[in-house]
C-alpha positions in Angstrom: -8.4 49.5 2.7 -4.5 48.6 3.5 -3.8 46.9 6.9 -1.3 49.4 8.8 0.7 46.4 10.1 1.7 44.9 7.1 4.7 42.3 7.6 7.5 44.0 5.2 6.8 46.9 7.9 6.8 44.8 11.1 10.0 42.6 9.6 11.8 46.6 9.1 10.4 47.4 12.7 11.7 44.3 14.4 15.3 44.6 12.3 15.6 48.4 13.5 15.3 47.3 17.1 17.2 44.3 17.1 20.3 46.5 15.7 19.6 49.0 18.6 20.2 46.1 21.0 22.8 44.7 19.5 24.8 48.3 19.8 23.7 48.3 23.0 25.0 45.5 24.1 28.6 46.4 21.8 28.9 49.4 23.4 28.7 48.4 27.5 31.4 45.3 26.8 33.7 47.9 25.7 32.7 49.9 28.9 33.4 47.1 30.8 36.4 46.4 29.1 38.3 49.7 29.6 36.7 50.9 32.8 36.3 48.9 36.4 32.8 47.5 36.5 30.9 47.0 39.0 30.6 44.0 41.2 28.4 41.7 38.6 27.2 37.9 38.5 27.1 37.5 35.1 29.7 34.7 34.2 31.2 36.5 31.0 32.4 39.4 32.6 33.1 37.9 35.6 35.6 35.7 33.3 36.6 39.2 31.5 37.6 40.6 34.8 39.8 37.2 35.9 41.5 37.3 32.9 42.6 40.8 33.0 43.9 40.7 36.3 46.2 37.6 35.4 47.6 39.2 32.6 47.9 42.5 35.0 49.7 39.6 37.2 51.9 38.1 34.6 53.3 41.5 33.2 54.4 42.6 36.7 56.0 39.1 37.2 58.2 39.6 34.4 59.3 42.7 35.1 60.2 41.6 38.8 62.2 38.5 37.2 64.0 40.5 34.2 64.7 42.9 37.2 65.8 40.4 39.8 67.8 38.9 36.8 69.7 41.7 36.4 70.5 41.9 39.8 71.6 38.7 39.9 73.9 38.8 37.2 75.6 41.7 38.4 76.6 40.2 41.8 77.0 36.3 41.1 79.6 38.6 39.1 80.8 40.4 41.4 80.7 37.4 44.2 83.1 35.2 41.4 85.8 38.3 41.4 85.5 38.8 45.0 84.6 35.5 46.5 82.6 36.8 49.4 79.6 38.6 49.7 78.6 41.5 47.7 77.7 44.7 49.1 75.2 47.8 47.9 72.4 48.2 45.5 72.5 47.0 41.5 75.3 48.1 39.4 74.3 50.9 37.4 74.5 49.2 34.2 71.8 46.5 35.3 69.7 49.3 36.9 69.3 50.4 33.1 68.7 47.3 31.4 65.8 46.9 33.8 62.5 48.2 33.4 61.9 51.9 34.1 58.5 50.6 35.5 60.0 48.0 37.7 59.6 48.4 41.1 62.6 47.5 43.5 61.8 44.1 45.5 61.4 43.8 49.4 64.7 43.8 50.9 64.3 40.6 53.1 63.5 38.8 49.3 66.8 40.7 48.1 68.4 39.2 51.1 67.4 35.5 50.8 67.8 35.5 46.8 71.6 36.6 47.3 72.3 34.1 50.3 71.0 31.4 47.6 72.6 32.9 45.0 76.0 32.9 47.4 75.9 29.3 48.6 75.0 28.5 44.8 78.2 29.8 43.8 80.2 28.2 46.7 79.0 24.8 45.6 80.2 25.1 42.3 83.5 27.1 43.4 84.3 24.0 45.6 83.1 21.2 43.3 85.8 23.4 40.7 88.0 23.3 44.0 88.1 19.8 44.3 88.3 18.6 41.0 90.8 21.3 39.6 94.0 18.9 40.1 93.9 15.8 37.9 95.7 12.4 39.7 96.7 9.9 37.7 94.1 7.4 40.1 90.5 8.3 40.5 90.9 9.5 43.6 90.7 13.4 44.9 93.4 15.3 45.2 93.6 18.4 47.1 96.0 21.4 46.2 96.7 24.1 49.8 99.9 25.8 50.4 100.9 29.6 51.5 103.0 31.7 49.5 104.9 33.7 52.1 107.1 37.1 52.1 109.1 37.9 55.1 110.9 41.3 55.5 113.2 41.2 58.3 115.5 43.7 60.1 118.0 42.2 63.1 119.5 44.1 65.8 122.6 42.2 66.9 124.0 38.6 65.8 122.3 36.0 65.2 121.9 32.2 63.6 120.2 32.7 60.8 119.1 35.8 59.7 115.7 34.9 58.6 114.9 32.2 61.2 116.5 33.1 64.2 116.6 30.9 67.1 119.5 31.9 69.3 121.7 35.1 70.0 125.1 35.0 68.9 128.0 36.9 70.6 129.2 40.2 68.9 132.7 40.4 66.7 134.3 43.4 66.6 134.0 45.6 63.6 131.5 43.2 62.0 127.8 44.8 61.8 125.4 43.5 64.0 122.4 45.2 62.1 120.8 43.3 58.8 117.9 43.9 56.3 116.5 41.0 54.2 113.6 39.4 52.6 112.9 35.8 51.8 110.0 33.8 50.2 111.8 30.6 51.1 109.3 29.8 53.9 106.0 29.0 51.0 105.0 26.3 51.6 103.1 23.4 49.3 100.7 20.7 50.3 99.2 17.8 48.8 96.3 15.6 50.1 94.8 12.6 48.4 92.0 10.8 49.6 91.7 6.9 49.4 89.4 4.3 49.2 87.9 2.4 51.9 89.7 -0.1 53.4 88.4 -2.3 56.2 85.9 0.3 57.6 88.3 2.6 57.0 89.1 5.8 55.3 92.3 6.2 53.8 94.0 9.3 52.7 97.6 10.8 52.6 99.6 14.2 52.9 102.9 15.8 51.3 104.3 19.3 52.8 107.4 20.9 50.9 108.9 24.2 51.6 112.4 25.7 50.1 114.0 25.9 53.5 116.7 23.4 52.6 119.7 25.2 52.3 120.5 27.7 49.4 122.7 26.3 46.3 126.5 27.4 46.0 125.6 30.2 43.0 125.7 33.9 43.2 122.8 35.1 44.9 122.0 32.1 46.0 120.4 32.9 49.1 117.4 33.4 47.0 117.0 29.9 45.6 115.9 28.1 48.4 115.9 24.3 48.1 112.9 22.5 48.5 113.0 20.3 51.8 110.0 17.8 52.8 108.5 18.3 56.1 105.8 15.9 56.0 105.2 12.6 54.1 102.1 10.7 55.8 99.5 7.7 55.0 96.2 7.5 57.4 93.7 4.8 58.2 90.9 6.7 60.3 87.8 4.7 61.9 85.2 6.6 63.8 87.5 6.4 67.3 91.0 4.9 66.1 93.7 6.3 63.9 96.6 4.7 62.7 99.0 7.0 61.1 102.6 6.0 58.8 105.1 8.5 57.7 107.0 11.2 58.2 105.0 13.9 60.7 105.1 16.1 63.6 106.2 14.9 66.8 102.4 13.4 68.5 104.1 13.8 71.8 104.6 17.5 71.7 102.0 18.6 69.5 101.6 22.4 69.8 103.8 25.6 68.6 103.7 29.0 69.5 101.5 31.3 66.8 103.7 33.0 64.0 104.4 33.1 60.5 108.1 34.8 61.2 109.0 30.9 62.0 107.9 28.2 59.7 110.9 26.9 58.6 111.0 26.3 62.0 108.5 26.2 65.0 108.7 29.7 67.2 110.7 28.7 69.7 112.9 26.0 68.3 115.9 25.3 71.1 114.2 27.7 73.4 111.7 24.9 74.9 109.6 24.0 72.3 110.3 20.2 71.6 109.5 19.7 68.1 110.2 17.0 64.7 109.3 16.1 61.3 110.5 12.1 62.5 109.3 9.2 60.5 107.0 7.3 62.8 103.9 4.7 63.2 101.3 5.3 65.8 98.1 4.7 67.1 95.5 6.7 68.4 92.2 5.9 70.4 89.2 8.2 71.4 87.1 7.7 74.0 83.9 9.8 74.6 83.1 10.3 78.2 80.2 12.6 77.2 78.7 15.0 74.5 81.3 17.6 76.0 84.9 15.6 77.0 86.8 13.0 75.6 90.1 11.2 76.5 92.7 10.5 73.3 95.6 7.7 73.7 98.5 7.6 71.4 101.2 5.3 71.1 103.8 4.9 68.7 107.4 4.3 67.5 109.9 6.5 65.9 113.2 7.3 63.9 115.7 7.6 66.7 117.1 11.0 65.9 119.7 12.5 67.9 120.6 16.0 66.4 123.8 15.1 64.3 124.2 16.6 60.9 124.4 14.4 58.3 126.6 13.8 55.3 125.6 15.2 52.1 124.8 12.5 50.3 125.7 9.6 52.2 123.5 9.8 55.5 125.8 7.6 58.0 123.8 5.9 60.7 123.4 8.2 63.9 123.9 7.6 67.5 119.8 6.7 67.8 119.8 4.4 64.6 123.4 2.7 65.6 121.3 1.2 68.8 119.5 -0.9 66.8 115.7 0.0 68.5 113.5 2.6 67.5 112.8 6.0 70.0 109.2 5.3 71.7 106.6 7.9 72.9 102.8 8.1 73.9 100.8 10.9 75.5 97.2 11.0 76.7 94.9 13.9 76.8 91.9 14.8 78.1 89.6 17.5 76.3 86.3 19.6 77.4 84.7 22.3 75.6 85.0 25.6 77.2 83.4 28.9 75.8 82.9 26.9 72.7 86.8 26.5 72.4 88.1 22.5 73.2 90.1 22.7 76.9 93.2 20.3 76.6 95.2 18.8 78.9 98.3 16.2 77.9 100.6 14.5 79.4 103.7 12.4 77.6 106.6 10.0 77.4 109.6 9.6 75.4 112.8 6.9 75.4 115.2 7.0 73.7 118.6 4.4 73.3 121.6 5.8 71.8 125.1 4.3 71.0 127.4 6.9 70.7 130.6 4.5 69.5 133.6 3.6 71.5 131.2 1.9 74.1 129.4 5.2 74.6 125.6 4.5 75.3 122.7 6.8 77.1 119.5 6.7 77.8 117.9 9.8 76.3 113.8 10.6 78.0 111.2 12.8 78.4 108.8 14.2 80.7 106.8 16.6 79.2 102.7 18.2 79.6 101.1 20.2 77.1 97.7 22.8 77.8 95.3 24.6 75.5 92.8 26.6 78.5 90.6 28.9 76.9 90.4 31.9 79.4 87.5 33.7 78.0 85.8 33.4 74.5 88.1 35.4 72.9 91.3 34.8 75.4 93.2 31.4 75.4 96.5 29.9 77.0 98.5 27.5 75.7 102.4 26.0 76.4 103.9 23.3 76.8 106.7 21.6 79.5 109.2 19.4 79.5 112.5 17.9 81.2 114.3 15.2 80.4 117.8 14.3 78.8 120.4 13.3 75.6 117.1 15.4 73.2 119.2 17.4 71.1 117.5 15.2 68.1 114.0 17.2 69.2 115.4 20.7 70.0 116.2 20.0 73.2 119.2 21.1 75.4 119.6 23.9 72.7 119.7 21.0 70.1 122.5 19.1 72.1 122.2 15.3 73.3 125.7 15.0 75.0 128.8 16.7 75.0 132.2 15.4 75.2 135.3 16.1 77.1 137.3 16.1 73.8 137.3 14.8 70.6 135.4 11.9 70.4 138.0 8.1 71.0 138.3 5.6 73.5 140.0 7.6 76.1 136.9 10.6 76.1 134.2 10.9 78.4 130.9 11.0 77.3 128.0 13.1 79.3 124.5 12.7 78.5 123.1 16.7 78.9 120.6 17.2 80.7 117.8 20.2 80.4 114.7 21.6 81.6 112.4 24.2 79.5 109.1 25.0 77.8 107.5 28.1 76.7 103.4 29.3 76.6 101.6 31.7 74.8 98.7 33.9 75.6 96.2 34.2 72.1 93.4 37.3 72.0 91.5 36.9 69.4 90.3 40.5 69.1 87.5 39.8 66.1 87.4 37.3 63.4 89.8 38.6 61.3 92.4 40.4 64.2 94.1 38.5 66.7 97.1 38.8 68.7 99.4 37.1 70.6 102.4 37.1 73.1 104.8 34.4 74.4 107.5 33.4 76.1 110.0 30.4 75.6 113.3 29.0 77.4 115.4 26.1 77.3 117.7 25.7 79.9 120.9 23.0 80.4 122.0 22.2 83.2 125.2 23.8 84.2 126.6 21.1 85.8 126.7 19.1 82.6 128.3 21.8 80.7 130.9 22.8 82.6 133.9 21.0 81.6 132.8 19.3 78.4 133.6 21.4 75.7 132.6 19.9 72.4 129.1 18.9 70.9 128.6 17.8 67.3 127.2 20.2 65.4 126.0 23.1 68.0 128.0 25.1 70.3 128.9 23.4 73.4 129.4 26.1 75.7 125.6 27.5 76.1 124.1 27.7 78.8 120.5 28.7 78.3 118.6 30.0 75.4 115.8 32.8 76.0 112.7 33.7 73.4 110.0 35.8 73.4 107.6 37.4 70.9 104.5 39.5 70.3 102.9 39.5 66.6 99.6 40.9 65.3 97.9 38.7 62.6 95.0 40.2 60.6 93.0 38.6 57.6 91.1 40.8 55.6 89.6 37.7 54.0 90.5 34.2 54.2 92.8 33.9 51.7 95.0 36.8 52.7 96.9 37.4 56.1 98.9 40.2 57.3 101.6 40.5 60.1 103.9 41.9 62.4 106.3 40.1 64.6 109.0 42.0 67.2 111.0 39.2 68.7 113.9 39.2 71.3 116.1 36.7 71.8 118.9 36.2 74.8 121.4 33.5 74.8 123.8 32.7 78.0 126.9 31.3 77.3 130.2 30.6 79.6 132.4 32.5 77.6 130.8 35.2 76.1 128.2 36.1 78.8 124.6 36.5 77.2 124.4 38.6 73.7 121.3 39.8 72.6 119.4 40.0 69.5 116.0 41.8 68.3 114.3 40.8 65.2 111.0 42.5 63.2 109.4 40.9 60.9 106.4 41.9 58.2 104.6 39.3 56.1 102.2 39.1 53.8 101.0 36.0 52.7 98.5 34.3 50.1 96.7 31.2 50.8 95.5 28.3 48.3 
């Protein structure tokens, strides 16, 4: 007899079962594959399961990023056009070059990535900013200015009928009533910074404008000339200044808000004391806490004196014929108030003049200037002064003295002497809106007038000078401003009584 189990039968038995398992075991891994298994400890598919959730992970990430990319794109673009902050969801044309599967991202995350995206931008804007102008030295160079349009209408005569600064009387059959525009008041600035020099840093400033006369061609009026207002060199340590050139005058060192008068300050020969004078001074800072301070200055200056010069051949004026420079200093105290600094100043001024044919005077000044912030949004400022012979700073409606003819030997000579000063009251309504009133007057004094008819180069006969304005300024963005100014203007005079003279203004202006 056979034997059943014979081992070709036992090796087909054990084959048959061993392909059983191994289908089996082929067909739960692809179970486990396609469908969510149960929690399991075996290490392959607990490895299986890890690595398809990372790829799960990894596909959603770079949706989120070609998404987020998209986003990006779209307003670092619009944020370069614009330079401010973009507004509103994803353009539509990076909606559809993302993902339809994509889902939008928390808005806190859209948030953040746009601030970093912003401040991203502004770096690079202002690293272009700052090395945009090429200098012949290594040093930076900074480019500012405003370019300015003025459209003007006047109601009665005036000085100039752009810049007004004092009411003329009326002629007879000559039109009181004119209607103009100008750009002549742009300005253009220049800053370069220095190198270090004995602890200090060094740097320097050039402001032009084209308020220097118009040329003798037709339509001339339009071609302003270009004048320099300020030419300056600085030395700053951490508490002391010392400044060389040609700059505002430290001792009076505020002007009523408006961008109808930059040719001039507002209020030019109605009590605002005011100079572009070539000077040197020093200036100290003491802290008396984290919240007030207390700044000295002290300096000498080009003795001006208010005379027009010659065209081309400046003669030596009244001031500079003394041989002695003017001298001024002024001390301050400052606090901060509502966030705003609170300023109070106080100031001196001499100057010697030699007026030829043995004429000399003694020309001074008292003055005090304020900055008060009256609520966060509400401040005063102003300025006072009296003093005598400061036609050269706007004072005495731009006269120093006044003669009792024309100027000899036999002539008397009278040093004028005045009183005036003007404030202004600022609301700032929001960040962008602000508005402002003020009132201005400069005032001779009578006694010095009467009988001394002739001044060089203003009229002599004026008694006081009036000013006042209210202007709305509003910036849309911060290289943009818009404005209205209505001003009035009232000038006495002994002859003529005291004409009148309204002026609006519009402006636009764009800022670099």
């Amino acid at each position: 007899m056979k034997r059943k189990n014979s081992l070709p039968g036992r090796i087909r038995k054990f084959g048959t079962m061993g392909l059983l398992l191994f289908w089996g075991s082929i067909n739960g891994w692809a179970q486990a594959a396609s469908t969510p298994a149960p929690q399991s400890t075996d290490p392959m598919t607990e490895a299986v399961r890890d690595l398809q959730d990372q790829v799960r992970e990894l596909r959603t990430a770079v949706v989120e990023l070609r998404s987020e990319a998209g986003q990006y794109r779209a307003e670092t673009e619009q944020l370069r056009k614009e330079l401010q902050a973009a507004r509103g969801a994803v353009p539509p044309e990076a909606a559809a070059a993302s993902p339809a599967s994509a889902a939008p991202a928390p808005m806190e995350e859209r948030v953040s990535s746009l601030e970093e995206s912003s401040q991203l931008l502004s770096s690079k804007l202002d690293d272009q900013y700052q090395t945009k102008v090429e200098a012949a030295s290594k040093y930076r160079i900074r480019l500012s200015g405003i370019v300015l349009l003025n459209l003007f209408s006047n109601h009665g005569r005036v000085d100039s009928q752009d810049v007004p600064t004092w009411a003329i009387p009326n002629i007879p059959n000559v039109s009181g009533q004119t209607l103009g525009a100008t750009m002549r008041q742009s300005e253009v600035g220049l800053e370069v910074f220095g190198p270090h020099l004995a602890g200090a840093r060094t740097s320097g400033s050039l402001q032009l404008d084209f308020s220097g006369g118009s040329p003798n061609t037709p339509n001339g009026v339009n071609f302003g000339l270009v004048r320099m207002r300020i030419a300056s060199m600085r030395m700053d340590w951490k508490d002391t200044s010392i400044v060389a050139g040609q700059e505002n005058a430290f001792f009076s060192p505020l002007s009523p808000t408006s961008f109808a008068s930059l040719a001039v300050p507002a209020f030019s020969y109605a009590g605002n004391l005011w100079g572009w004078i070539p000077q040197v001074r020093v200036e100290h800072r003491f802290d008396l806490s984290e919240s007030q301070s207390i700044t000295l200055q002290g300096g000498i200056m080009d003795n001006v004196t208010g005379e027009p010069p010659t065209a081309f051949a400046p003669f030596a004026q009244a001031g500079e014929s003394s041989g002695q420079p003017a001298y001024a200093a002024r001390v301050a105290w400052t606090r901060n108030v509502f966030g705003m600094p609170l300023t109070l100043g106080t100031a001196g001024y001499y100057s010697r003049q030699n007026w030829s044919f043995d004429h000399s005077v003694d020309g001074w000044a008292a003055m005090t200037d304020w900055s008060v912030p009256l609520a966060r949004r509400v401040s005063l400022t102003g300025e006072f002064y009296r003093g005598r012979a400061l036609g050269g700073l706007g004072g005495g409606v731009g006269r120093s003295v006044l003669f009792s003819g024309n100027p000899s030997p036999q002539a008397q000579l009278r040093a004028l002497n005045s009183v005036g000063g003007w404030s202004q009251v600022k609301v700032r309504a929001t960040s962008k809106l602000e508005f402002n009133g003020a009132l201005g007057v400069d005032n001779p004094f009578a006694a010095d007038v009467r009988g001394f008819p002739l001044s060089p180069g203003f009229p002599a006969p004026l008694l006081q000078n009036r000013s006042s304005l209210v202007n709305v300024i509003y910036r849309p963005r911060s290289d943009l401003l818009l404005s209205g100014e209505y001003r009035h203007l009232r000038t006495f005079d002994i002859d003529a009584g005291s004409p009148t003279a309204d002026q609006v203004n519009l402006m636009m202006g764009i800022l670099f």
